[in-house]
C-alpha positions as CSV (number, residue, x, y, z in Angstrom):
1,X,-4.6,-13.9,0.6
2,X,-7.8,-12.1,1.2
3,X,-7.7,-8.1,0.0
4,X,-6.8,-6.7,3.0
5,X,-4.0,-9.0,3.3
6,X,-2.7,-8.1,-0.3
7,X,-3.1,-4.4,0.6
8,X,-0.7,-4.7,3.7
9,X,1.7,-6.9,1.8
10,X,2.4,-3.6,-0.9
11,X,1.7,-1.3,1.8
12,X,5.0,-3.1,4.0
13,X,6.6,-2.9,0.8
14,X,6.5,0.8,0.0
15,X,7.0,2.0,3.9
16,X,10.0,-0.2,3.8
17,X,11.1,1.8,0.7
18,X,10.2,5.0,2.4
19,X,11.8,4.1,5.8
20,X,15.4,3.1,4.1
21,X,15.3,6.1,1.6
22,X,14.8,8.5,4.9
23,X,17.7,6.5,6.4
24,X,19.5,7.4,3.1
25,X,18.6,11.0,2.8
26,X,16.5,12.2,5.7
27,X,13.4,14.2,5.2
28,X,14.8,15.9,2.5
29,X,11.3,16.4,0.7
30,X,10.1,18.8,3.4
31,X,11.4,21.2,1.3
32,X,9.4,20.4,-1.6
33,X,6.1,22.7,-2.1
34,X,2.5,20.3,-3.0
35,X,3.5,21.4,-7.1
36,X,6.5,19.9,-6.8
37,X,5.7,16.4,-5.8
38,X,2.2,16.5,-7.5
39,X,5.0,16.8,-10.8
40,X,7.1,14.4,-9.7
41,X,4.3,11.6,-9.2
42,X,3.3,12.8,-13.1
43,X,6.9,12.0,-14.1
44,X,6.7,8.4,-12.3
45,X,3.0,8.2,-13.9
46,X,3.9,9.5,-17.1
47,X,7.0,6.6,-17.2
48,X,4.7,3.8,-16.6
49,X,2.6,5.0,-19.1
50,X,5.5,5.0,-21.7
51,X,6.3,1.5,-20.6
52,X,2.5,0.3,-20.9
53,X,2.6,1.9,-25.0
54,X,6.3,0.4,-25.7
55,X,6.2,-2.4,-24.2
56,X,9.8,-2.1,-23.1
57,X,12.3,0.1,-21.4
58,X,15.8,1.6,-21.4
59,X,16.7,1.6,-18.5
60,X,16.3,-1.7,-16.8
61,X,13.4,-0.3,-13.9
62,X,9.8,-1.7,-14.8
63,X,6.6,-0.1,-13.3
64,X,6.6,-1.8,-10.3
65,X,9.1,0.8,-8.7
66,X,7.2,3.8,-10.2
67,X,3.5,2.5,-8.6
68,X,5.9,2.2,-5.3
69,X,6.9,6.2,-5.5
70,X,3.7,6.9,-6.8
71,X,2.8,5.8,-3.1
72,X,5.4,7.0,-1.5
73,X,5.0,11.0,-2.9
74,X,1.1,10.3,-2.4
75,X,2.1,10.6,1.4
76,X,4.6,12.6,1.0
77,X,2.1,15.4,-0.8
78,X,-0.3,14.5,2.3
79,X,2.2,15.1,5.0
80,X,3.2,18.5,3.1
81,X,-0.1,19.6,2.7
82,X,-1.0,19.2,6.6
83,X,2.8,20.6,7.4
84,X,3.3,23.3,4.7
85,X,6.6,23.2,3.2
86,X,9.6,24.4,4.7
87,X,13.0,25.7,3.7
88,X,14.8,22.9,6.2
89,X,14.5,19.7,6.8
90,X,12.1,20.3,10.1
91,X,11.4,16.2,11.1
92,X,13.2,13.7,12.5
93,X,13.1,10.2,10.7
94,X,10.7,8.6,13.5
95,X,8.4,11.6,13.1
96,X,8.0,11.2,8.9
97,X,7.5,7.4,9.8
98,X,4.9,8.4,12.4
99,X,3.1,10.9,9.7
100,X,3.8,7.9,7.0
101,X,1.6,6.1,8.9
102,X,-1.0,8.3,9.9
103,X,-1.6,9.5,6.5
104,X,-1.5,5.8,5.1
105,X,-3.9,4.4,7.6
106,X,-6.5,7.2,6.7
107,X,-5.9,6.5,2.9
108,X,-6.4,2.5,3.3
109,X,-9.4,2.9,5.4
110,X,-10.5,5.4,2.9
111,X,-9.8,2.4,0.0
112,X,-11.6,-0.3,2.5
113,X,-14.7,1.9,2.4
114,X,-14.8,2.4,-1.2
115,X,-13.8,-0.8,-1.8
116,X,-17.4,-2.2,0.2
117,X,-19.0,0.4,-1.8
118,X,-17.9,-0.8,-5.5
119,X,-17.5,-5.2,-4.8
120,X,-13.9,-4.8,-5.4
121,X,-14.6,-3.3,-9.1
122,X,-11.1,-2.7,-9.4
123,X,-10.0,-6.4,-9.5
124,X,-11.7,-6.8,-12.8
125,X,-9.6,-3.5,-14.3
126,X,-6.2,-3.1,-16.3
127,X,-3.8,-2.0,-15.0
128,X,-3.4,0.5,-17.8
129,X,-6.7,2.0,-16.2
130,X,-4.8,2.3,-13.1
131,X,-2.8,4.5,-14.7
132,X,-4.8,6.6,-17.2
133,X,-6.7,7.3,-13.5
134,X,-3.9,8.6,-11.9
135,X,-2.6,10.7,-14.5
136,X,-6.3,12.1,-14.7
137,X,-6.3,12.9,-10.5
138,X,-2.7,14.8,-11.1
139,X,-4.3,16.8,-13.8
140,X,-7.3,17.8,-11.7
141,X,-4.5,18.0,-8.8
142,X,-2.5,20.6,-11.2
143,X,-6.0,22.7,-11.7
144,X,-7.3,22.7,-7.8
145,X,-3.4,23.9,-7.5
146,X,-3.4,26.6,-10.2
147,X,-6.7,28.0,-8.9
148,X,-5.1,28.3,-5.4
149,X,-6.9,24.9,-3.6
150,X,-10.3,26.4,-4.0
151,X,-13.0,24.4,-5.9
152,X,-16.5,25.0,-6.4
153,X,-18.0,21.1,-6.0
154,X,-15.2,19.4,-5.7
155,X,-12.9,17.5,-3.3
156,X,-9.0,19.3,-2.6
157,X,-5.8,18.1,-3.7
158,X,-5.9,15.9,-0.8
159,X,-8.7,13.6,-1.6
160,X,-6.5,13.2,-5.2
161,X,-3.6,12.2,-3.9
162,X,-5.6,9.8,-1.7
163,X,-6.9,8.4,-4.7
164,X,-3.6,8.2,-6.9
165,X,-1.9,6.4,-3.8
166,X,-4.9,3.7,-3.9
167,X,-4.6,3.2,-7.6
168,X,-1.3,2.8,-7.8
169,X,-1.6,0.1,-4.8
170,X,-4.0,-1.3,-6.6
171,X,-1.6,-1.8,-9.2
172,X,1.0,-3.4,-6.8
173,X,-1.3,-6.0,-6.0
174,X,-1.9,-6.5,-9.5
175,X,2.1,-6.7,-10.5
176,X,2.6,-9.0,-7.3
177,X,-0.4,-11.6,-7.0
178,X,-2.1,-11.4,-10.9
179,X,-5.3,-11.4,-11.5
């Protein structure tokens, strides 16, 4: 399979995860504010991390499913942030799938740009990079946040979250197809 390929493969496999979870729960995270999910995708980054130091875990999830809600709240943050939160569920199912998408296809095109730019650097990288990344992009997430979304040189929360969603499917297709 050729990168783009791979990409689509995780891709299918997180918006599956995303569709049967609405199916499950609705759009229940339209009430979450940006802060919110910018903590929970620390908790699911900060979990892999233990894994990556430990080596094992005690409750019997690897990192696989974190990378796949690391994705999933990535969009999820982007949807909120062009919504604004809200104090009821305000979508139907179809429309968060729609927005799913939206937002996804921007991010992957954003990742197929970069990706021309740096030769497909981050094939040669660990995994644990992947990580150490993300957790970097939600601490510069958590400062853009605390100062209100204004930045002197540098890009919003979005373009983080963008980021965080690309490593962390860049660690999918690492954890599915190896090297």
């Amino acid at each position: 399979m050729n990168t783009i390929e791979q990409f689509e493969h995780v891709i299918d496999i997180c918006r599956n995860l995303f569709e049967n979870k609405l199916n499950d729960y609705g759009a229940s995270w339209r009430i979450m504010r940006p802060e919110s999910i910018t903590d929970q995708i620390f908790i699911k980054a900060k979990r892999i991390r233990t894994l990556e130091i430990n080596g094992f875990s005690k409750v019997n999830e690897g990192v696989k499913p974190e990378f796949i809600a690391i994705v999933n709240y990535g969009v999820i943050g982007l949807i909120q942030l062009e919504l604004g939160f809200s104090d009821t569920v305000t979508i139907s199912s179809k429309e968060a799938i729609s927005l799913y998408d939206k937002w996804m296809t921007i991010t992957k095109n954003l990742m197929y740009a970069k990706n021309h730019d740096y030769d497909e650097a981050w094939r040669s990288m660990r995994i644990s990079s992947y990580t150490d990344l993300i957790l970097t992009k939600i601490q510069r997430t958590k400062e853009i946040e605390d100062h209100e979304g204004k930045t002197e040189v540098s890009e919003g929360v979005d373009a983080n979250y963008m980021d965080m969603i690309n490593y962390a499917l860049f660690g999918l297709i690492k954890l599915e197809y190896g090297k």
